[in-house]
N, C-alpha and C positions, 0 to 999 in steps of 0.2 A: 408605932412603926408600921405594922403592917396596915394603917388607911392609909398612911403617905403611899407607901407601894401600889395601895391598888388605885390612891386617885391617882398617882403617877402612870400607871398602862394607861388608865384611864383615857389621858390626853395625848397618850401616845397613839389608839384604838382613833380617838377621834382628830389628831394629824393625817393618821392612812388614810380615815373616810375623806376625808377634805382630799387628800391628793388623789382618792378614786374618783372621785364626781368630778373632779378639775378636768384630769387626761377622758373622763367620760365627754365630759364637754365641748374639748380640744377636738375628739374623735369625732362628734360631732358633726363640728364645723369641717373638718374636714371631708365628711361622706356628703356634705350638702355644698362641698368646692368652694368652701369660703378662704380656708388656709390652703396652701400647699403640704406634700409629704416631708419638705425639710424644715416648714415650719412649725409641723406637729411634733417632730423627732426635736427640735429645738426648745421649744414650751415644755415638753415634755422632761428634759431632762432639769430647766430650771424650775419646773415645781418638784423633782427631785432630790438638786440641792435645795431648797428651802423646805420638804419635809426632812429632810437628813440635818439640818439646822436646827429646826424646831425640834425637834426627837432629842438633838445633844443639849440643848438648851432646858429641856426637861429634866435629863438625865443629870447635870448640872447642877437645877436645883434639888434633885431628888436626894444628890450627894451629901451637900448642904443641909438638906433638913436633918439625913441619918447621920451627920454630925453635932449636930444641934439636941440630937436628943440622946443621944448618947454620952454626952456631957452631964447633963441632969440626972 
């Protein structure tokens, strides 16, 4: 039970990295004027929802496993 848990942060730790380097990226382009201000605040918020997706989606299975093993 408790390697489910911790490979579950696990992929939650590397969801945030993926969405810190994204909006780092977005930031980016934006100081070198390739996107605009509403199109960073826009990008921004949908790699938000899809790390808040990916996160329940985790959590999800992580449910799933603690029921699966608590069966046995």
């Amino acid at each position: 039970m408790k390697q489910v848990k911790k490979l579950s942060e696990e992929f939650r730790v590397s969801a945030r990295n993926h969405r810190r380097a994204a909006i780092e990226t977005i930031k980016e382009l934006q100081k070198n004027k390739e996107i605009t201000e509403d199109e960073v605040k826009k990008k921004q918020d949908q790699i938000q929802k899809l790390t808040t997706e990916c996160i329940g989606k985790i959590d999800g299975v992580l449910k799933s496993k603690e029921e699966e093993i608590m069966e046995v």
